[in-house]
RODO-2510 file (C-alpha; in nm, 4 decimals, decimal comma):
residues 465
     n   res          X          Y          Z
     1     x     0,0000     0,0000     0,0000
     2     x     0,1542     0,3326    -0,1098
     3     x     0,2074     0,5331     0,1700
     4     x     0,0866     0,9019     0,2778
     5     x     0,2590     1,2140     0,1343
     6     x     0,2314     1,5849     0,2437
     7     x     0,3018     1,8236     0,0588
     8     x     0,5019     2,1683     0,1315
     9     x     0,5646     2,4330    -0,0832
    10     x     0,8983     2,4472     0,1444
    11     x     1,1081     2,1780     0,2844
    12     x     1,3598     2,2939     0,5086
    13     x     1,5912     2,0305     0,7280
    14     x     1,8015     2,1528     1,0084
    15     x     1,6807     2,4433     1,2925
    16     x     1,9905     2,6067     1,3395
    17     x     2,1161     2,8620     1,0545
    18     x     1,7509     2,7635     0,8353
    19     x     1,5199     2,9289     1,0657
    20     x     1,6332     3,2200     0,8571
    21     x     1,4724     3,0368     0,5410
    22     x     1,1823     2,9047     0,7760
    23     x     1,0392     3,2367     0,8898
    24     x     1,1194     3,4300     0,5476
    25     x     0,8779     3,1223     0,4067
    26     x     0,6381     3,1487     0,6896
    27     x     0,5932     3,5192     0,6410
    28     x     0,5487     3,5037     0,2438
    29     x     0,2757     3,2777     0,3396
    30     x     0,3982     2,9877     0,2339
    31     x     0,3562     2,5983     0,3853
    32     x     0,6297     2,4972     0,5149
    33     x     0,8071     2,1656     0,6585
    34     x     1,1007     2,2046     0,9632
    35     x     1,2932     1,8928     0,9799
    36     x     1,5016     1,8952     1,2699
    37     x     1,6282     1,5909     1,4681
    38     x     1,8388     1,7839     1,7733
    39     x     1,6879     2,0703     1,9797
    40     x     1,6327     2,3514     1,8242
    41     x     1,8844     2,6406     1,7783
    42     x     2,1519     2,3673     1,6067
    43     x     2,4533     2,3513     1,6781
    44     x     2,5272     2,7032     1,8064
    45     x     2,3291     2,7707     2,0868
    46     x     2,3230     2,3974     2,1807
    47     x     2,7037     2,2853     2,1806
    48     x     2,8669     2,5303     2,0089
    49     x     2,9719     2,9119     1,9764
    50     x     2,7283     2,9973     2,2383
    51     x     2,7891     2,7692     2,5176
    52     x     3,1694     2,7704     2,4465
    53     x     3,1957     3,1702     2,4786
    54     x     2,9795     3,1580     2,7959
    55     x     3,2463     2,8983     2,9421
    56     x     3,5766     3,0955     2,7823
    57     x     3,4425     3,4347     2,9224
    58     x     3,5445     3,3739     3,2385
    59     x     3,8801     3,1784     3,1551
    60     x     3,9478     3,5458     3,0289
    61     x     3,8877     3,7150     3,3244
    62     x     4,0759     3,4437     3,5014
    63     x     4,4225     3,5180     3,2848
    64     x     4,3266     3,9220     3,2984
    65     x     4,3661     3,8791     3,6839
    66     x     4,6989     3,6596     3,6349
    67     x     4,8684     3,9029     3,4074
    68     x     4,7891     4,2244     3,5674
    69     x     5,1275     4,2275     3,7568
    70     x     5,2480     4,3352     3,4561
    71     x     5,0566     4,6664     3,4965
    72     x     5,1256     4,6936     3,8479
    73     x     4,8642     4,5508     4,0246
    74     x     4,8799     4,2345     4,2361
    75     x     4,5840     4,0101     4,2117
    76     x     4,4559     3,6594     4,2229
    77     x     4,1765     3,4353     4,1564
    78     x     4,0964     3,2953     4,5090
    79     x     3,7632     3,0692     4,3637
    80     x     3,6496     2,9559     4,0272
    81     x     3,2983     2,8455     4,0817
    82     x     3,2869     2,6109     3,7789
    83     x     2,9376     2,4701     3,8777
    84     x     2,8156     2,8118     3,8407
    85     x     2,9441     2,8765     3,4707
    86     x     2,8166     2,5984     3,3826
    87     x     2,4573     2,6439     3,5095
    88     x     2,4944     3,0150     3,3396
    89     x     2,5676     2,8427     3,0383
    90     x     2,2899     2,6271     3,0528
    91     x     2,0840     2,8820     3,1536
    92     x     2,1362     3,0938     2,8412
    93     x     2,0971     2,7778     2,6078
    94     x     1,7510     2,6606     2,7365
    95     x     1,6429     3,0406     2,7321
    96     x     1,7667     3,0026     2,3627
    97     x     1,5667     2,7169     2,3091
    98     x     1,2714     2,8218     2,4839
    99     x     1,2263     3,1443     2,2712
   100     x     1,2838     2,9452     1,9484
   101     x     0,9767     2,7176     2,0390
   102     x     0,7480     2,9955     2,0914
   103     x     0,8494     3,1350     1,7473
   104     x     0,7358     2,7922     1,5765
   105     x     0,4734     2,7811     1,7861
   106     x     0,3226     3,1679     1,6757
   107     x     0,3592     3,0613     1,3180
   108     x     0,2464     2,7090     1,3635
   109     x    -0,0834     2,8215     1,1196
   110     x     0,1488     2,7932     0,7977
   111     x     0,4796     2,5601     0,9803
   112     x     0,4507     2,1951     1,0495
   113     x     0,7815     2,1283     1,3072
   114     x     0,8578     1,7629     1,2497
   115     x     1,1135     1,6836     1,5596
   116     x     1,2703     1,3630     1,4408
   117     x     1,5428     1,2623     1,2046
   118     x     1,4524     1,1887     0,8622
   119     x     1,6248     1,0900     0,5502
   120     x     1,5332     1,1641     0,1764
   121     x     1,3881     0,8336    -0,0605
   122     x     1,4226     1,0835    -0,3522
   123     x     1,4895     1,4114    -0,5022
   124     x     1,2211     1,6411    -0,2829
   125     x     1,0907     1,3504    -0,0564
   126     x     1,2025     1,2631     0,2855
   127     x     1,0800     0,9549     0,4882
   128     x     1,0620     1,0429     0,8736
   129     x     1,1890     0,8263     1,1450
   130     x     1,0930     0,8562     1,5233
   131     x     0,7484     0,9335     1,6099
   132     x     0,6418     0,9890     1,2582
   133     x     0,8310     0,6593     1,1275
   134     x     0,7164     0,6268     0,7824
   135     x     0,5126     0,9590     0,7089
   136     x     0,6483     1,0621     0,3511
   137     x     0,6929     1,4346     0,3106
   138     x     0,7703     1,6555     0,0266
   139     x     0,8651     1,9914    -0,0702
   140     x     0,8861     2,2193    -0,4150
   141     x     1,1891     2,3321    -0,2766
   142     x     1,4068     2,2070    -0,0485
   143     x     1,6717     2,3853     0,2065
   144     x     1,9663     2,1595     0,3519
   145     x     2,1014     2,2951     0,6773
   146     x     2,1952     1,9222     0,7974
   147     x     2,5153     2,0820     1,0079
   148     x     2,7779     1,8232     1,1198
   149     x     2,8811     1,6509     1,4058
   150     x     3,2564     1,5796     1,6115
   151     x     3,4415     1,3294     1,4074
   152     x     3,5818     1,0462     1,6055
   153     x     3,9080     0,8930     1,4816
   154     x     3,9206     0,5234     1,4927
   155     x     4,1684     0,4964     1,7905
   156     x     4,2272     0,1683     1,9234
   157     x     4,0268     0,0794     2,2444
   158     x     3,8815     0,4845     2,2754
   159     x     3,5245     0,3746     2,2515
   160     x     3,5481     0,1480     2,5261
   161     x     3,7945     0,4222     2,7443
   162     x     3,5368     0,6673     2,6610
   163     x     3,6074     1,0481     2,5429
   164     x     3,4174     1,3629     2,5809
   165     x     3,3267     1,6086     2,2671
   166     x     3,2312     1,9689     2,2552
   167     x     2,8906     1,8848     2,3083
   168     x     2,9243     1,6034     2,6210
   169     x     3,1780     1,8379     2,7513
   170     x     2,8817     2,0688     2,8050
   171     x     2,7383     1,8286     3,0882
   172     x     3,0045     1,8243     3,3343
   173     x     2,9916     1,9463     3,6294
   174     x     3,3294     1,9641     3,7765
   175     x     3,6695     2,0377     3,5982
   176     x     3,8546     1,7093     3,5588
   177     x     4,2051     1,7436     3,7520
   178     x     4,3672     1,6640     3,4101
   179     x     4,2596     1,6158     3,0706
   180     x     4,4243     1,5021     2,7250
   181     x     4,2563     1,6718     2,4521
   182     x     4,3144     1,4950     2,1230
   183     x     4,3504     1,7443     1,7927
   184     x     4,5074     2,0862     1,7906
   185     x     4,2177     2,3149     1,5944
   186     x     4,0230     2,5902     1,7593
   187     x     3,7812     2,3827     1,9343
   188     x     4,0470     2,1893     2,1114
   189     x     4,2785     2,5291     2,1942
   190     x     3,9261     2,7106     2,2959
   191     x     3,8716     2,4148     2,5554
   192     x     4,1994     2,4237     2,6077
   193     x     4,2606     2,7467     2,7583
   194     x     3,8568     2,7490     2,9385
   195     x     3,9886     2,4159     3,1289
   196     x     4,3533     2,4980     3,2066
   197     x     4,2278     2,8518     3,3540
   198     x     3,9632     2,6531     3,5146
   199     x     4,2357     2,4387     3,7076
   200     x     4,2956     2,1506     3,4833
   201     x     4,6248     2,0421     3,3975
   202     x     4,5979     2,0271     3,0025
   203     x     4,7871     1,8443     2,7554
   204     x     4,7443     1,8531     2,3842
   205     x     4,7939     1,5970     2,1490
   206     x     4,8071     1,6779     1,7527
   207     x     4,8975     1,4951     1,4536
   208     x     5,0044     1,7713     1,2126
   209     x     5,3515     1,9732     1,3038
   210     x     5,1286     2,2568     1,4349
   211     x     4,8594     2,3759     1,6112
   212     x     4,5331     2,5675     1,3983
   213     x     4,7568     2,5238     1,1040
   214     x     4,4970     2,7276     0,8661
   215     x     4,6542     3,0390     1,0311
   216     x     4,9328     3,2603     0,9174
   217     x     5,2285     3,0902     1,0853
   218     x     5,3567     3,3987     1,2382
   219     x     5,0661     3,4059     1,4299
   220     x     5,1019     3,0092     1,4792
   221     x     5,4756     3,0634     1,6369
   222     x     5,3387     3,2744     1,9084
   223     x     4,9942     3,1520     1,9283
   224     x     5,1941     2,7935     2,0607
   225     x     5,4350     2,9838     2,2529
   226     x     5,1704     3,1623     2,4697
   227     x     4,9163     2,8492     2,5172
   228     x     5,2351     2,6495     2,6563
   229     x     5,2832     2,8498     2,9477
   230     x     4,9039     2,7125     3,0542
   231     x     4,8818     2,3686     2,8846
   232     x     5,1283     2,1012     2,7768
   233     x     5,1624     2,0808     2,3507
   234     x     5,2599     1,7610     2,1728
   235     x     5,2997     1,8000     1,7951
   236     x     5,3749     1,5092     1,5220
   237     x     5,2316     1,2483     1,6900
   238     x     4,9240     1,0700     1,6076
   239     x     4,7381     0,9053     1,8648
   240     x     4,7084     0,4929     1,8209
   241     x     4,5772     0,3479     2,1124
   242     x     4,3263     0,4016     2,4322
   243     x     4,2496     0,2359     2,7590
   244     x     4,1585     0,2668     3,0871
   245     x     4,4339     0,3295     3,3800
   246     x     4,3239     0,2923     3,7518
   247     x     4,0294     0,5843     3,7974
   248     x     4,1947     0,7778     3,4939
   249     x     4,2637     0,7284     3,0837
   250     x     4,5731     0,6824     2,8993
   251     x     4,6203     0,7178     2,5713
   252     x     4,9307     0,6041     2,3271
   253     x     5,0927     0,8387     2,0693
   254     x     5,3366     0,7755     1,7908
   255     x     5,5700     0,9794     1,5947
   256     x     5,6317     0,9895     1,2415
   257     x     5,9216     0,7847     1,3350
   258     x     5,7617     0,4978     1,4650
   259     x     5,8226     0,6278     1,8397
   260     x     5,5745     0,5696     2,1079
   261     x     5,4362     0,8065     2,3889
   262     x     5,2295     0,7543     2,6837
   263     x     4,9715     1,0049     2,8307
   264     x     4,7879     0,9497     3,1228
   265     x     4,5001     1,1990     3,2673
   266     x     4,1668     1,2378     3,4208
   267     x     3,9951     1,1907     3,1041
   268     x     3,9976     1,2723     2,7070
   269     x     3,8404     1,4620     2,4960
   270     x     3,8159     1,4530     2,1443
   271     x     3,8620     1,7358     1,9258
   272     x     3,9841     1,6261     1,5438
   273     x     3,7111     1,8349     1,3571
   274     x     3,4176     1,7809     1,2170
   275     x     3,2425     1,5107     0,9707
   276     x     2,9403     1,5770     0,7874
   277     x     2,5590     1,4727     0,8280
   278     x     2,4798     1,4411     0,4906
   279     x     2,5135     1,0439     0,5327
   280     x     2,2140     1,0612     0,8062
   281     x     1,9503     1,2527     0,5598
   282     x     2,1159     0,9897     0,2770
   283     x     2,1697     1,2710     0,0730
   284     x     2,2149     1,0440    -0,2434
   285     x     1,9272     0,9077    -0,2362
   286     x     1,7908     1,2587    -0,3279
   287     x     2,0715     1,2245    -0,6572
   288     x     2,2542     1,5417    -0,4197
   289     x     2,6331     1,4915    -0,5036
   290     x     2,8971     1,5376    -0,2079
   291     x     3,2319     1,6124    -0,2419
   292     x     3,5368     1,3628    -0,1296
   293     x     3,4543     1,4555     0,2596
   294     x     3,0946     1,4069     0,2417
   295     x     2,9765     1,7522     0,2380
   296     x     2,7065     1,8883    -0,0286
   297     x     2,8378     1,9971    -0,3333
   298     x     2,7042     2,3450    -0,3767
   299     x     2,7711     2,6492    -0,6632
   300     x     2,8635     3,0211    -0,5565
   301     x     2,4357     3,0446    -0,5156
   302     x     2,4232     2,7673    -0,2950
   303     x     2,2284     2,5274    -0,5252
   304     x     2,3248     2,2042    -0,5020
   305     x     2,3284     1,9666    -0,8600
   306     x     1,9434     1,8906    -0,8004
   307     x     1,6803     2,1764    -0,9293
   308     x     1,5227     2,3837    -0,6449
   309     x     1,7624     2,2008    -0,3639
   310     x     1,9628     2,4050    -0,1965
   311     x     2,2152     2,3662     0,1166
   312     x     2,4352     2,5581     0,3448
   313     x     2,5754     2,5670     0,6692
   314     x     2,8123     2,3425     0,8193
   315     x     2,6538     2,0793     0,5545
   316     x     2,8820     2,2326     0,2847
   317     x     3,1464     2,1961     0,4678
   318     x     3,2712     2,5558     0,3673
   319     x     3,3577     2,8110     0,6256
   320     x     3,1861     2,6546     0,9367
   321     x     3,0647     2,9581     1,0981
   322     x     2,7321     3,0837     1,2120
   323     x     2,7454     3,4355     1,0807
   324     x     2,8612     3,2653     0,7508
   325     x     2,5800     3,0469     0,7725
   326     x     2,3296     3,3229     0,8626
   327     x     2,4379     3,4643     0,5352
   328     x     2,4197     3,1943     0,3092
   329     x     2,0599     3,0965     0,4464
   330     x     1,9932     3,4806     0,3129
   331     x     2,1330     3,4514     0,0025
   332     x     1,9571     3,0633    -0,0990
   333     x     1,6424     3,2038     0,0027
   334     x     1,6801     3,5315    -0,1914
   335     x     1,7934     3,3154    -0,5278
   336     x     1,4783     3,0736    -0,4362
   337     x     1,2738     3,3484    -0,4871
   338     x     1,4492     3,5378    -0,7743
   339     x     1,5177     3,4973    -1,1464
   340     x     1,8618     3,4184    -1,3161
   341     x     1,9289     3,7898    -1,3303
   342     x     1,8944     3,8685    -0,9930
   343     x     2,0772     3,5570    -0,8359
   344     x     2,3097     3,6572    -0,5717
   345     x     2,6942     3,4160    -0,4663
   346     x     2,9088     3,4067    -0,1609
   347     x     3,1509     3,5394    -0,1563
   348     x     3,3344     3,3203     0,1016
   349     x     3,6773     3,5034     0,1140
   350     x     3,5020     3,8007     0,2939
   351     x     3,4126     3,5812     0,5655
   352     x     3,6071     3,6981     0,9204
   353     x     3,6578     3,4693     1,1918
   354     x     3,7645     3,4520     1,5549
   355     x     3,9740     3,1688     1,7502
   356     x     3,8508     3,2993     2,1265
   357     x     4,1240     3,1330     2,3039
   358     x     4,4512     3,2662     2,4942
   359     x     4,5713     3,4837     2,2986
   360     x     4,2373     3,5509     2,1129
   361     x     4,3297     3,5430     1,7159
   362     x     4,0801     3,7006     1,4118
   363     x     4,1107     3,7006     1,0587
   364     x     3,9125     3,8160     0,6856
   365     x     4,0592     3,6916     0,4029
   366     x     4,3441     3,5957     0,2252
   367     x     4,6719     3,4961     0,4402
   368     x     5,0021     3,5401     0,2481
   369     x     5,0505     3,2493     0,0691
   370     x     4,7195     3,2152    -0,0380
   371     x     4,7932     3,5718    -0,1679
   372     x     5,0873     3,5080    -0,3495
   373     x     4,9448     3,1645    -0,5291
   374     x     4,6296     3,4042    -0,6345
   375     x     4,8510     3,6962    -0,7494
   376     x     5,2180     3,6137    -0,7382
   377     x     5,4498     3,9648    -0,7086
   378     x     5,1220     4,1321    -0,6978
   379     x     5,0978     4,1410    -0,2686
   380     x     5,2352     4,4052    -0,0041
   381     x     5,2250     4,2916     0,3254
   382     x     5,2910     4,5250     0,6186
   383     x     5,2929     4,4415     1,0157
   384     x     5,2131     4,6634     1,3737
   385     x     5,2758     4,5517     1,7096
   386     x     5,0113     4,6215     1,9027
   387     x     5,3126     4,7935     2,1325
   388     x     5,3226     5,0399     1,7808
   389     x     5,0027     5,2486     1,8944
   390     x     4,9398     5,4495     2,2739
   391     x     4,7121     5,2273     2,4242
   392     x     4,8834     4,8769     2,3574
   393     x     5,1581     5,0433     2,5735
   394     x     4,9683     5,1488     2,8182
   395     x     4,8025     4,7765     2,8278
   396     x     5,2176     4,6565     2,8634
   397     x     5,0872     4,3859     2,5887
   398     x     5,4314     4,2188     2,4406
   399     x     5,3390     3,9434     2,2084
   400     x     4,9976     4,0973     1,9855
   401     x     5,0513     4,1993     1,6676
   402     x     4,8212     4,2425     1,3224
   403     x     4,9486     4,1174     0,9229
   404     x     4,8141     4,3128     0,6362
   405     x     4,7685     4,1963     0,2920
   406     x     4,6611     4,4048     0,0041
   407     x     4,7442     4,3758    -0,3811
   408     x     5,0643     4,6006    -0,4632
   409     x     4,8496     4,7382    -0,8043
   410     x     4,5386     4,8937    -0,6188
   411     x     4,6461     4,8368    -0,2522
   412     x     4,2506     4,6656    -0,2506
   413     x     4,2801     4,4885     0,0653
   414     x     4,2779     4,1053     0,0348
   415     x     4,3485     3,9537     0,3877
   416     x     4,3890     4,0787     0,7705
   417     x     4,5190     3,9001     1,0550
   418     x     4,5768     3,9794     1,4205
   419     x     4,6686     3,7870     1,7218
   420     x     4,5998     3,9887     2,0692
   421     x     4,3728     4,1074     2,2915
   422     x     4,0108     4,2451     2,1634
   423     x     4,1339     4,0819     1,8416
   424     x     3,7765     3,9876     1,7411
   425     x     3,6149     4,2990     1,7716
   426     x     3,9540     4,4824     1,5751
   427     x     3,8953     4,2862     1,2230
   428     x     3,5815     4,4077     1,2253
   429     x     3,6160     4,6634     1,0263
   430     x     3,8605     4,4863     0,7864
   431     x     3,5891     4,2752     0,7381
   432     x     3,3782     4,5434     0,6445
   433     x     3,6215     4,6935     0,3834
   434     x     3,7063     4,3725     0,1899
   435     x     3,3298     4,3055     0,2059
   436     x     3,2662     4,5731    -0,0459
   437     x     3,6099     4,5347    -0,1836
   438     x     3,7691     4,8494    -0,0236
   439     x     4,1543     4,9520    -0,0325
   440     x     4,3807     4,9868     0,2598
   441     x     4,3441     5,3907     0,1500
   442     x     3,9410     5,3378     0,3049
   443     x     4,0609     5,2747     0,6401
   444     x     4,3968     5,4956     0,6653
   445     x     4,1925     5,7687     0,5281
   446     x     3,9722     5,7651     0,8002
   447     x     4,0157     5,9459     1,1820
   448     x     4,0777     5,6560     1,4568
   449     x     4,0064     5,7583     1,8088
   450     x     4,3352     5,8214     1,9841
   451     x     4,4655     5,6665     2,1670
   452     x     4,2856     5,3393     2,1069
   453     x     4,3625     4,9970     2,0345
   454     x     4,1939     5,0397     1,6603
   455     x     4,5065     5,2501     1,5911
   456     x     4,6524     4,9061     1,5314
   457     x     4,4839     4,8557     1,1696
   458     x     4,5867     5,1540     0,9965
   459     x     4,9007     5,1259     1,1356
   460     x     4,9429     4,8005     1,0074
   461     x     4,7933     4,8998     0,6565
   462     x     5,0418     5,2150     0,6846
   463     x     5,3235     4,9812     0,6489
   464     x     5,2119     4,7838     0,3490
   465     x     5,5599     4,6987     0,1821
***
């Protein structure tokens, strides 16, 4: 017997980064299908940029107090409550979650919220699992925000020795005494310098010969520097093997050598990167192709190979960020809606982010080598110290410092990097200018409060060389 299908004019799978496509639906009157099998929010406000800043907030404060000798005060942290962070952070993720409901609910007239997994049996059809097992839905156009999820390496004997992940790290409620954190991106250095300020003795294990090796390695060289005077780093060696050790975890590292290493702690946590979900929904099945990793294979307009399929997010696999994601969701939903002439890309190069660890590192762009493949002799590059403008003297900070890179024939600005504090906030207004494809002359042009730490990007830009 055939089964029952629904029909939507929208299909839209994932409620993190979609609910942009959801509501813009909803409010053009539309009927429209949410597919979502985690809580809603996805994964930032449920394991990810918002629960992690919440945590790393006060691991700031806790190093702000630690350094300040070096302005002449003598402090110290005398208590971290960690049991109160983490009910603050939990706090702020169920408020999250609680407003998102009452959204769906309010527009619940024209939105069916189908809270279950669900994978596709063809091009604009998807079967759901869960408490609607078998109910066949299906949309005239169809949104893919299917995120990812922590990828798990296949270590010897680490399932059984258990591990934690950026989203079961989220349920402690204590601060292990040590922990091994396997991978050296900026999940594991983020968690990394929350636990270590938190009390933990840290040690970091990574395969490659540095740590968040997409960075400029300037910034890498003193990035690695800094984080070892609060955790132990262990580059080159790829962890083999895990077990259990008394009431703690070991695990067993080798070098490209054939050397062996033995770590013991607390517990683990795993922190290698990401994999895609794209095997859950079965994209395939749908005729959606993926690339070598898994991810959907999308053009600059976000359309995937399929007609009137779509996908962004983390399920492209292309600059996992939520404010990248926020912007794609605009920009499928505006070519949805839109003829050929008015289709809109991505430009993903303009896209800033933030590693919010200790020091806190930001970047737009291209870095230098990336430059100088795209335009060979074509690059200047120029450098500042944040110890080059008033108030990063007056802050006695040593080690922060910002890389411009612009093209020699125009001086239009093609990448920014700066490792320091505030470094976040700073690129901001890089960001801005190679948004609408500005030159280095847009910013140094300009009046910068003095003395102030955004001094540092035009005097960075001022030495373009």
């Amino acid at each position: 017997m055939a089964k029952n299908i629904k029909d939507y004019d929208v299909l839209v799978i994932g409620a993190g980064v979609a609910l942009n496509v959801v509501f813009k639906a909803v409010e053009a009157g539309l009927k429209v299908a949410l597919v979502n099998k985690d809580d809603l929010g996805g994964t930032c406000l449920n394991v990810g940029c918002v629960p992690s800043k919440i945590l790393i907030y006060p691991a700031d404060r806790i190093r702000e107090v630690e350094e300040a000798g070096r302005i002449g005060v003598k402090a110290q942290v005398n208590e971290v409550n960690f049991a109160s962070i983490m009910a603050r952070m939990n706090k702020a993720r169920n408020h999250g979650r609680f407003f998102l409901r009452e959204e769906i609910e309010k527009n619940s007239k024209n939105l069916d919220y189908y809270h279950a997994p669900a994978h596709f049996t063809g091009p604009y059809t998807l079967e759901l699992e869960g408490q609607f097992e078998g109910q066949l839905i299906r949309g005239k156009k169809v949104f893919i925000a299917s995120g990812s999820r922590p990828m798990i390496p296949p270590i010897k004997g680490l399932g059984e020795t258990g591990y934690l992940t950026n989203e079961s790290v989220l349920e402690l409620q204590k601060p292990p005494e040590s922990m091994i954190i396997i991978g050296g991106g900026y999940i594991a250095v983020e968690y990394a310098h929350f636990f270590s300020a938190a009390g933990s003795r840290v040690t970091i294990i990574e395969a490659l010969d540095s740590l968040i090796s997409q960075e400029e390695p300037e910034i890498v060289s003193v990035f690695e520097t800094e984080l070892s005077r609060y955790a132990g780093i262990n580059k080159g060696l790829k962890v083999v093997e895990a077990g259990r050790e008394g009431t703690g975890v070991f695990v067993t590292a080798q070098d490209k050598n054939g050397g062996k290493r033995k770590f013991t702690a607390e517990s683990t946590m795993v922190a290698v990167g990401r994999v895609s979900n794209a095997d859950l929904i079965r994209a395939a099945a749908a005729g959606i192709q993926t690339d070598d990793r898994n991810y959907i294979r999308v053009d600059d307009g976000l359309l995937t190979n399929v007609e009137n399929i779509w996908a962004f997010g983390d399920a492209t696999g292309r600059q996992m960020f939520t404010h990248a994601g926020d912007r794609e969701a605009e920009i499928a939903w505006h070519n949805a809606t839109h003829d050929e002439t008015k289709k809109m890309g991505m430009d993903f190069d303009s896209v800033p982010h933030a590693i919010f660890s200790h020091p806190q590192i930001a970047g737009v762009g291209l870095t230098e080598k990336e430059a100088r493949r795209r335009y060979g002799d074509d690059v200047l590059v120029g450098r500042a110290s944040y110890s080059d403008v008033a108030k990063g003297i007056a802050m006695q900070e040593k080690v922060g410092f910002a890389k411009a890179i612009a093209r020699k024939k125009d001086r239009k600005l093609l990448g920014f990097h700066i490792l320091g504090p505030l470094a976040p906030i700073l690129i901001q207004e890089v960001a801005n200018t190679i948004a609408n494809g500005g030159s280095a002359d847009y910013i140094t042009g300009s009046m910068h409060i003095f003395p102030e730490l955004s001094e540092l990007i035009p005097e960075a830009l001022g030495r373009l060389a």
